[in-house]
HTML snippet that shows the backbone in 3Dmol.js (N, CA, C, O; Angstrom):
<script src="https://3Dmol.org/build/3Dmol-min.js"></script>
<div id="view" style="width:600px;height:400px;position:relative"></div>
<script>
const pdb = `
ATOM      1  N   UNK A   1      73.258  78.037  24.962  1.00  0.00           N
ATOM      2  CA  UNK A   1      74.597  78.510  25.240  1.00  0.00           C
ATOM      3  C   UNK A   1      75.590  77.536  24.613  1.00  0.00           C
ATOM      4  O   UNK A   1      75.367  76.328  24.695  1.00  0.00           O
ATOM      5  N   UNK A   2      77.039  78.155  23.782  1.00  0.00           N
ATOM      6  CA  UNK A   2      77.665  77.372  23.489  1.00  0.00           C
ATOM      7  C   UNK A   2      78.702  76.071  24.620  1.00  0.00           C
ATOM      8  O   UNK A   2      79.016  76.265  25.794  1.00  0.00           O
ATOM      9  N   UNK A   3      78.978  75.012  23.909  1.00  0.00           N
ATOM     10  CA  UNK A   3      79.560  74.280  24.612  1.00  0.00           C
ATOM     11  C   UNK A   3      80.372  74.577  25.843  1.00  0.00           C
ATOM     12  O   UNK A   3      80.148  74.323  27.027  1.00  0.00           O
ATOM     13  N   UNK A   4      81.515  75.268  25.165  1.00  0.00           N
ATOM     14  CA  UNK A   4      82.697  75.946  25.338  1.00  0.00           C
ATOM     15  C   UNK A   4      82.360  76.888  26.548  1.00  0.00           C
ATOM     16  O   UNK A   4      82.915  76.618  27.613  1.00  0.00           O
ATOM     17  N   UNK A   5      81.465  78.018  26.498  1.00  0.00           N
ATOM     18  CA  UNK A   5      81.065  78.666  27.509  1.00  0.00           C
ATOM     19  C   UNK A   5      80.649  77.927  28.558  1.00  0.00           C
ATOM     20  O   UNK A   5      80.963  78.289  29.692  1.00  0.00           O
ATOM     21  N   UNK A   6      79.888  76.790  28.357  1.00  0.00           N
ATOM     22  CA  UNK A   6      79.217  76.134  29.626  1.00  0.00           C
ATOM     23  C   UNK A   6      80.658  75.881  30.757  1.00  0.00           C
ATOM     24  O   UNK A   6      80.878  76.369  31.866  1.00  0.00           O
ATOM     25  N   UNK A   7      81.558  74.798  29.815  1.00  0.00           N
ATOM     26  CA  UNK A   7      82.545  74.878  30.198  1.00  0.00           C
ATOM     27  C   UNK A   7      83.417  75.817  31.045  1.00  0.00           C
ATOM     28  O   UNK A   7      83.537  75.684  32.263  1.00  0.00           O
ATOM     29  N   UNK A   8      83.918  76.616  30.443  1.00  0.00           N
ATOM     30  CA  UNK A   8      84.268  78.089  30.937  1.00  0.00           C
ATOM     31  C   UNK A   8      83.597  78.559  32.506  1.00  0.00           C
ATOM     32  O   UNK A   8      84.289  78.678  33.518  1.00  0.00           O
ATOM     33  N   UNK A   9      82.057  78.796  32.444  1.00  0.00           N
ATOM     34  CA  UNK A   9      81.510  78.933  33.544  1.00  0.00           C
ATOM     35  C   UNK A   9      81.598  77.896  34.860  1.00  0.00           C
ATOM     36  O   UNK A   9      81.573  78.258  36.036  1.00  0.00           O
ATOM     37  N   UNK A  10      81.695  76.681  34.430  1.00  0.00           N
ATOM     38  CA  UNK A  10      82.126  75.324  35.061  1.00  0.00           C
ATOM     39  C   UNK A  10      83.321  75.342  35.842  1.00  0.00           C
ATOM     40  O   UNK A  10      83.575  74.955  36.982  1.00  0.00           O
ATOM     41  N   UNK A  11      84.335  76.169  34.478  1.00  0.00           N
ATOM     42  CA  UNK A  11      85.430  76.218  35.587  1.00  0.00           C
ATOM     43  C   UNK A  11      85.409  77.120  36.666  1.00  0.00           C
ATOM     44  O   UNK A  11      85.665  76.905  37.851  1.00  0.00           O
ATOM     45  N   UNK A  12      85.042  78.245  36.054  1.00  0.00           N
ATOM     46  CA  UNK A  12      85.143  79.609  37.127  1.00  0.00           C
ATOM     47  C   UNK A  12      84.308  78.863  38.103  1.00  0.00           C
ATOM     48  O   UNK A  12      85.062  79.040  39.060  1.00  0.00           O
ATOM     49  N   UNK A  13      83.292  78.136  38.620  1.00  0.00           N
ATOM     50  CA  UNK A  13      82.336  78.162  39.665  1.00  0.00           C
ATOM     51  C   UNK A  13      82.933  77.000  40.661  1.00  0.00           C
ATOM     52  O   UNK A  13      82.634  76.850  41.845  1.00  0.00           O
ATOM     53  N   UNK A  14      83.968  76.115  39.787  1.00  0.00           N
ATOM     54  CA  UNK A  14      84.983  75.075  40.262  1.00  0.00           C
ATOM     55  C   UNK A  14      85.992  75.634  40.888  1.00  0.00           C
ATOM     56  O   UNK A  14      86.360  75.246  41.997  1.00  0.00           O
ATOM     57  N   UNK A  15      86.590  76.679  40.196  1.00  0.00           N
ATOM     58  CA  UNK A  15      87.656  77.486  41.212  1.00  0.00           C
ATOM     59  C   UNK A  15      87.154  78.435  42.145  1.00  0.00           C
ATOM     60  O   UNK A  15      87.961  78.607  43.058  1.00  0.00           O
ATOM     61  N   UNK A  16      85.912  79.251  42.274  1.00  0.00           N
ATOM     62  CA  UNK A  16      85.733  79.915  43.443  1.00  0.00           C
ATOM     63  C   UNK A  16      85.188  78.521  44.596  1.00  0.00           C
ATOM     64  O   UNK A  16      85.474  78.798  45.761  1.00  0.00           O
ATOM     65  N   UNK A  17      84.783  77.731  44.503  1.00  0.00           N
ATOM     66  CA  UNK A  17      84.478  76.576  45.206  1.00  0.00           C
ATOM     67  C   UNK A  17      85.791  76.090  45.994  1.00  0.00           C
ATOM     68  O   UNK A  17      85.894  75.986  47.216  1.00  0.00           O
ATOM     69  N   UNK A  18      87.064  75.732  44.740  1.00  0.00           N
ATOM     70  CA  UNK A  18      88.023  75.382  45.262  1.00  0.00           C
ATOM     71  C   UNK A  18      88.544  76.507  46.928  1.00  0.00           C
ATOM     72  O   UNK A  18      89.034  76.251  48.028  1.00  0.00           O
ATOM     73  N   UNK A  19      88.252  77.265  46.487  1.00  0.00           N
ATOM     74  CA  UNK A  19      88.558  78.519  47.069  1.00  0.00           C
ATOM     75  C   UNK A  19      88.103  78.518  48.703  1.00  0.00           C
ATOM     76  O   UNK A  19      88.871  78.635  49.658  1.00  0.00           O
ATOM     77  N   UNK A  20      86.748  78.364  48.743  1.00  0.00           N
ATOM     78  CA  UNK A  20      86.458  78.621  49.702  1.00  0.00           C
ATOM     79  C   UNK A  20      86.626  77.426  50.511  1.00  0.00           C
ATOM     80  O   UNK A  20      86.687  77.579  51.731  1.00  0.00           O
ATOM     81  N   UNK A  21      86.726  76.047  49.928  1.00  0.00           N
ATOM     82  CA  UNK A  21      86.893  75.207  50.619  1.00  0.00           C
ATOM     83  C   UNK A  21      88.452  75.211  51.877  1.00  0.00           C
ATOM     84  O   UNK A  21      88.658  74.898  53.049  1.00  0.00           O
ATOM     85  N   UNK A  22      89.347  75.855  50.537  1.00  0.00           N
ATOM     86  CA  UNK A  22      90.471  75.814  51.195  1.00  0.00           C
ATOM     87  C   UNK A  22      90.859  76.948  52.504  1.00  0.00           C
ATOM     88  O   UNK A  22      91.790  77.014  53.307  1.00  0.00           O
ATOM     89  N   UNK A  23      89.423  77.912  52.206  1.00  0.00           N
ATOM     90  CA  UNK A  23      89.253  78.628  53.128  1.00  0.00           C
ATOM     91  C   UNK A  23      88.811  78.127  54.117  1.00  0.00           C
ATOM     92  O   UNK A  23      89.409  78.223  55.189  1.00  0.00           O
ATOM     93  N   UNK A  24      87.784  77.546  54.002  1.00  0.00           N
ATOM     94  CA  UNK A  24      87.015  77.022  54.962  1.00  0.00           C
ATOM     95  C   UNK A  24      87.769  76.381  56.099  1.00  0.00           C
ATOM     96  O   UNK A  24      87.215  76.582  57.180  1.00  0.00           O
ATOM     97  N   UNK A  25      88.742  75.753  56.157  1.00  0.00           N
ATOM     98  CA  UNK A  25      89.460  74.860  56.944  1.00  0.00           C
ATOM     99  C   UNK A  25      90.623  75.512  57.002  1.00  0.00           C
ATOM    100  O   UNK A  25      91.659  75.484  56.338  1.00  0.00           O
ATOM    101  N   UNK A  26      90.040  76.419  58.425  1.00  0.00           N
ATOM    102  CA  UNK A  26      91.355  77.165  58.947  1.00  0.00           C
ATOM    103  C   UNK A  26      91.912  76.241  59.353  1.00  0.00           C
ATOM    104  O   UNK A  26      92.147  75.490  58.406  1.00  0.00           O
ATOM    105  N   UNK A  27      92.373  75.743  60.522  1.00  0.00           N
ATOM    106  CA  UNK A  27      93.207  74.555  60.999  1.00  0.00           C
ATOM    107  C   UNK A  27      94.379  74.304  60.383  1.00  0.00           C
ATOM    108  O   UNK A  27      95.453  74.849  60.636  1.00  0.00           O
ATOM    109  N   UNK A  28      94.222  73.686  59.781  1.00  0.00           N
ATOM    110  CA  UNK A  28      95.547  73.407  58.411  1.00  0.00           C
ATOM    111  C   UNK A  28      94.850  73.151  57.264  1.00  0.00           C
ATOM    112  O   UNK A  28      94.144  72.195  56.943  1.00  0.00           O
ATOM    113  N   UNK A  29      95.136  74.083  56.740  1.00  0.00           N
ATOM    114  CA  UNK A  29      94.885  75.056  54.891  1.00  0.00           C
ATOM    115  C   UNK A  29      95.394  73.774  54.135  1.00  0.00           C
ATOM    116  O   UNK A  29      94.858  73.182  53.198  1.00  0.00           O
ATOM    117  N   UNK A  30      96.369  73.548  54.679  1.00  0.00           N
ATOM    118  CA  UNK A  30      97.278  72.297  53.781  1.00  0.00           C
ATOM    119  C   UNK A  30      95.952  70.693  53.683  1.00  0.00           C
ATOM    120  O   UNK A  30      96.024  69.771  52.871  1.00  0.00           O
ATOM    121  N   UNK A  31      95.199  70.817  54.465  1.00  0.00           N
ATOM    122  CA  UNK A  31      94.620  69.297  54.322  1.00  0.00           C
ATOM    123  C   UNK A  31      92.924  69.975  52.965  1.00  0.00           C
ATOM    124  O   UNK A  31      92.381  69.225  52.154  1.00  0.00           O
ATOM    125  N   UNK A  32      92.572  71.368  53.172  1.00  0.00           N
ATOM    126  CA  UNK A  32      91.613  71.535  51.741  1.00  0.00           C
ATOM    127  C   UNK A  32      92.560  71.337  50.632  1.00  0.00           C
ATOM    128  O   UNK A  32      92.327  70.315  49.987  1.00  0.00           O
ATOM    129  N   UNK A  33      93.695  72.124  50.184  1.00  0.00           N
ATOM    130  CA  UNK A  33      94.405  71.884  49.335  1.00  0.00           C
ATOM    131  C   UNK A  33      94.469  70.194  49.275  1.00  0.00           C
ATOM    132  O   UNK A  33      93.899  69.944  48.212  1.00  0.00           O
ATOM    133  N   UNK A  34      94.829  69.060  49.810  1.00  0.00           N
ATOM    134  CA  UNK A  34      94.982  68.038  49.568  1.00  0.00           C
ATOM    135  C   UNK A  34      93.184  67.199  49.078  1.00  0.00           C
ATOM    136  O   UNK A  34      92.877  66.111  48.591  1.00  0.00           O
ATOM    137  N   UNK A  35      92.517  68.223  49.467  1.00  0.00           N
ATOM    138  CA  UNK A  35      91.051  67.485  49.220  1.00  0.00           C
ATOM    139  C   UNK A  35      90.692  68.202  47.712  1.00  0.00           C
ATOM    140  O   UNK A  35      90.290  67.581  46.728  1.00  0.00           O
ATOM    141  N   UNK A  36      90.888  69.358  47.772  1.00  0.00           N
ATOM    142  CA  UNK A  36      90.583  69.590  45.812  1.00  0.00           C
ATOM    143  C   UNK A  36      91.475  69.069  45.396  1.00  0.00           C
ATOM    144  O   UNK A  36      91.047  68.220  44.613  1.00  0.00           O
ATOM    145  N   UNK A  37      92.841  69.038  45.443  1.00  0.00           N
ATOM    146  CA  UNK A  37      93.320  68.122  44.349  1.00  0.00           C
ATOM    147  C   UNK A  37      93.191  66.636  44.288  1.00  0.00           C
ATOM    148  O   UNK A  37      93.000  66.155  43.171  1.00  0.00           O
ATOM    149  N   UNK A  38      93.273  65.765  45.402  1.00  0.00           N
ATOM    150  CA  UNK A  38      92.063  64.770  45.449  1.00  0.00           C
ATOM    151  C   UNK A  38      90.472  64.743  44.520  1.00  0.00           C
ATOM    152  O   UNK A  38      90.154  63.856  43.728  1.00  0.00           O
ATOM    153  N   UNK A  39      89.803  65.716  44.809  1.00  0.00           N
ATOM    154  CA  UNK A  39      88.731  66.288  44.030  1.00  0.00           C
ATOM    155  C   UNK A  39      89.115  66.284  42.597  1.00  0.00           C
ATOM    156  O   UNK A  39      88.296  65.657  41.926  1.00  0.00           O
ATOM    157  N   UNK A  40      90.032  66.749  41.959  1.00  0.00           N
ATOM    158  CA  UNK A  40      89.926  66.821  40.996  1.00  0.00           C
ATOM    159  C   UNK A  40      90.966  66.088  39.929  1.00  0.00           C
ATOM    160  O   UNK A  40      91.191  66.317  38.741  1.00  0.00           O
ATOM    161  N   UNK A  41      91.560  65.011  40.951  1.00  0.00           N
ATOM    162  CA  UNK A  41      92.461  63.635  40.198  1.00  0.00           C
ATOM    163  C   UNK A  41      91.101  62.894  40.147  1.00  0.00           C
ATOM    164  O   UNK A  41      90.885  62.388  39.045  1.00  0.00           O
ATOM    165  N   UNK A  42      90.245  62.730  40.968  1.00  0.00           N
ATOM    166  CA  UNK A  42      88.878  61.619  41.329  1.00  0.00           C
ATOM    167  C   UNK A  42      88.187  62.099  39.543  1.00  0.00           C
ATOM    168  O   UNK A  42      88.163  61.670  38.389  1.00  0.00           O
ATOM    169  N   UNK A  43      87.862  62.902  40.121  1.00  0.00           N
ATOM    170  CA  UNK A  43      86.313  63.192  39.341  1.00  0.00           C
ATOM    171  C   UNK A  43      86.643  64.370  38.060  1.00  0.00           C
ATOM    172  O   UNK A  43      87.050  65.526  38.173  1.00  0.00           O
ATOM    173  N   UNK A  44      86.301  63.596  36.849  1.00  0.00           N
ATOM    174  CA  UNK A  44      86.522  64.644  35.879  1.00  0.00           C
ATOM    175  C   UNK A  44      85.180  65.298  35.615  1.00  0.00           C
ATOM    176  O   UNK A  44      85.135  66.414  35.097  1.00  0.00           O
ATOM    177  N   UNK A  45      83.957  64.554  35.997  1.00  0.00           N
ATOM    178  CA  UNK A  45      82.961  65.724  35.225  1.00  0.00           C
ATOM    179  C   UNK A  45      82.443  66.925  36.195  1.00  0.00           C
ATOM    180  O   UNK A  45      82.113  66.550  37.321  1.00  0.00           O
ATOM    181  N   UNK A  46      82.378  67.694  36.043  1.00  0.00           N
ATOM    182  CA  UNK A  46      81.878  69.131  36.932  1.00  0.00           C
ATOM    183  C   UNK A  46      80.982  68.847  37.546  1.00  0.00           C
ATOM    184  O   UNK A  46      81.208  68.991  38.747  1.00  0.00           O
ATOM    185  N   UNK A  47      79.724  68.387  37.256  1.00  0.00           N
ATOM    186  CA  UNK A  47      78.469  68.644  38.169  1.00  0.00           C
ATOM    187  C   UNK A  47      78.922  67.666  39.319  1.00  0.00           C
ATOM    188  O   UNK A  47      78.587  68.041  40.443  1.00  0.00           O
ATOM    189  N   UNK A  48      79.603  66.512  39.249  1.00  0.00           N
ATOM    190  CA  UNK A  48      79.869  65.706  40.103  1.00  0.00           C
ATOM    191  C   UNK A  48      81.023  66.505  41.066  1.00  0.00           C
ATOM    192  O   UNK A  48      80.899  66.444  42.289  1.00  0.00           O
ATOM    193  N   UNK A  49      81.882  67.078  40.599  1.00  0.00           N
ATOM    194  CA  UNK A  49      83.082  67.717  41.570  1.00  0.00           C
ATOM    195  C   UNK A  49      82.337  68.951  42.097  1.00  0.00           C
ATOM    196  O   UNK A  49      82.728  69.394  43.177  1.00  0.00           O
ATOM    197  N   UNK A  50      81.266  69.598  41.450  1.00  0.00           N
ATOM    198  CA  UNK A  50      80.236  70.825  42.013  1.00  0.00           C
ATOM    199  C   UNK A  50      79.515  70.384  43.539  1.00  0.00           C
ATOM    200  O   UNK A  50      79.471  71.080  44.553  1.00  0.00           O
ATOM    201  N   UNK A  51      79.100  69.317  43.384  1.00  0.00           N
ATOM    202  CA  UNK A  51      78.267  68.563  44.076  1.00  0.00           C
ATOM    203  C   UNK A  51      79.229  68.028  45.244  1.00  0.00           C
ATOM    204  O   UNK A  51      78.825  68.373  46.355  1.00  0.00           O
ATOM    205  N   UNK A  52      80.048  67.498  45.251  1.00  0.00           N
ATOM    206  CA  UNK A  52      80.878  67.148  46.091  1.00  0.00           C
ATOM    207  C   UNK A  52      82.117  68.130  47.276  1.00  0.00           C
ATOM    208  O   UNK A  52      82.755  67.887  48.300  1.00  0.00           O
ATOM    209  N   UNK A  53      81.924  69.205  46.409  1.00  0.00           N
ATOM    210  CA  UNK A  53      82.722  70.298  47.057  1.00  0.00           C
ATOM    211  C   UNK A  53      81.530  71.272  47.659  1.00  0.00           C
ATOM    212  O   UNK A  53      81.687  72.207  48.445  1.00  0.00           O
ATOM    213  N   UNK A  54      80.470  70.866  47.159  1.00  0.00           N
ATOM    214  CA  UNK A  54      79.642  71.750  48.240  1.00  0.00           C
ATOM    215  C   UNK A  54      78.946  70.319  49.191  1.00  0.00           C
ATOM    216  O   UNK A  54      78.486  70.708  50.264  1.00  0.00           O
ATOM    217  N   UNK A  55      78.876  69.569  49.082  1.00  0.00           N
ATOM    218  CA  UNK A  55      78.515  68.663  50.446  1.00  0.00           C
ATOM    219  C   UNK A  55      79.868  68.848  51.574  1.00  0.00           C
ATOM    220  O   UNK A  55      79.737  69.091  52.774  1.00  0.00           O
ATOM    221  N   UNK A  56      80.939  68.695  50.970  1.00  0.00           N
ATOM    222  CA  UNK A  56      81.970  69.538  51.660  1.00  0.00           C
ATOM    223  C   UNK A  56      82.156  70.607  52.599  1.00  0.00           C
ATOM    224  O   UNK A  56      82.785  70.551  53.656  1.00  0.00           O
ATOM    225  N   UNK A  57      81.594  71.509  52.146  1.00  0.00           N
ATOM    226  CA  UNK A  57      81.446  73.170  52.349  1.00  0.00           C
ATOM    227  C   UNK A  57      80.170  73.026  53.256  1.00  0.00           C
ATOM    228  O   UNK A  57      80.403  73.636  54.299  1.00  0.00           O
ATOM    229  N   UNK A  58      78.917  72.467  53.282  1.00  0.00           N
ATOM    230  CA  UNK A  58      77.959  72.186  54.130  1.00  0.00           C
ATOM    231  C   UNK A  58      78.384  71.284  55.258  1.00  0.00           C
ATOM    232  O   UNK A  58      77.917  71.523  56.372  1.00  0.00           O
ATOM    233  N   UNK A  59      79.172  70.328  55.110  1.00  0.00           N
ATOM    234  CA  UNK A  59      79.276  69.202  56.464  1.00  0.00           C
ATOM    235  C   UNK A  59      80.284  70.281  57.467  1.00  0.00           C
ATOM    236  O   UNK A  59      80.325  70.358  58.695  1.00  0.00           O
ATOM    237  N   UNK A  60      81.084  71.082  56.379  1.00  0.00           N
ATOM    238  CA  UNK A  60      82.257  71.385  57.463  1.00  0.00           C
ATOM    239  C   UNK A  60      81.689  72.693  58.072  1.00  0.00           C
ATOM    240  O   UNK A  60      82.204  73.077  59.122  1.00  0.00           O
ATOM    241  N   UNK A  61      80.548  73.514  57.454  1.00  0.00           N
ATOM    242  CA  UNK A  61      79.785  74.323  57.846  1.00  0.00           C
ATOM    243  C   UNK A  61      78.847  74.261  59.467  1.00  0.00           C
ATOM    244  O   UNK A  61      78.662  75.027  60.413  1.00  0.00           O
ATOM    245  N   UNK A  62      78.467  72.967  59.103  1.00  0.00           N
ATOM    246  CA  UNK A  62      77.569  72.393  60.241  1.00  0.00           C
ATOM    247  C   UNK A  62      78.220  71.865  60.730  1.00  0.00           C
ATOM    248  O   UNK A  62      77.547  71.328  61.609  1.00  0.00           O
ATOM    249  N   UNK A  63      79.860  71.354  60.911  1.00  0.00           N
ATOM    250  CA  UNK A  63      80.454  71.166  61.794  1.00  0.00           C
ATOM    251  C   UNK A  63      81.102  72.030  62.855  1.00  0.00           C
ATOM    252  O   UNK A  63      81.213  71.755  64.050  1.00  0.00           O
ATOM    253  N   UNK A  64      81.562  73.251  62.149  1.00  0.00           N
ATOM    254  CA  UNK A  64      82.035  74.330  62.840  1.00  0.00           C
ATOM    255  C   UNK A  64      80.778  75.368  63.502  1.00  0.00           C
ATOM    256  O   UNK A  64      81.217  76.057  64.423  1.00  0.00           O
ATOM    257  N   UNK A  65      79.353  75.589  63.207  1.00  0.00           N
ATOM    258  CA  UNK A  65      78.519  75.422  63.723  1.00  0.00           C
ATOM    259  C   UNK A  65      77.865  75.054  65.094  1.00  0.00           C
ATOM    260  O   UNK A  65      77.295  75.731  65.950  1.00  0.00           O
ATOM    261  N   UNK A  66      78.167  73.712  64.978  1.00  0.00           N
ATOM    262  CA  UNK A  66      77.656  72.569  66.264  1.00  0.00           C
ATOM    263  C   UNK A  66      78.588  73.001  66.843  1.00  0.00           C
ATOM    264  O   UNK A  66      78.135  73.257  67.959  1.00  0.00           O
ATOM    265  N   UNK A  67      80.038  73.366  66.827  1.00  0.00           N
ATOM    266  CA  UNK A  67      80.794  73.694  68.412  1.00  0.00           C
ATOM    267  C   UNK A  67      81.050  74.680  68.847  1.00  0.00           C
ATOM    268  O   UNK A  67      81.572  74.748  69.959  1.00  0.00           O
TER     269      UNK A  67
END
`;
const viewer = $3Dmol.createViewer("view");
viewer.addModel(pdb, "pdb");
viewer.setStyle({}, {cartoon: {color: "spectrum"}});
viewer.zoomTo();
viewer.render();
</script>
C-alpha cells in the first residue's frame, strides 16, 4: 500500500477514536476534548496516539463498568 494511503487511513482511524473518546466521557465532554488535543500536541506518530487513545477508551470502559 502506498505511503500516503497508510497515512490517510491513520488519520480516519485517529479521528473516529478521537470521537469516541470524547464520547465516552459524558460528565464533562470538555475534559476528552482537552485529552486528544493533549494527545495530539504529545505524540506525533499514529501507532503511538492509536495505542494510547485506546488504553484510554479501555480504562474508562472498565471504569464505568466497575460502578
Amino acid at each position: 500500500m502506498d505511503n500516503s494511503l497508510k497515512e490517510l487511513a491513520a488519520d480516519m482511524v485517529l479521528a473516529l477514536l478521537d470521537i469516541m473518546v470524547i464520547l465516552q466521557i459524558e460528565e464533562n465532554p470538555l475534559i476528552g476534548i482537552a485529552l486528544v488535543a493533549l494527545l495530539k500536541t504529545v505524540t506525533r506518530d499514529h501507532s503511538i496516539r492509536i495505542s494510547l487513545i485506546l488504553l484510554v477508551l479501555v480504562l474508562g470502559l472498565s471504569r464505568n463498568h466497575s460502578s
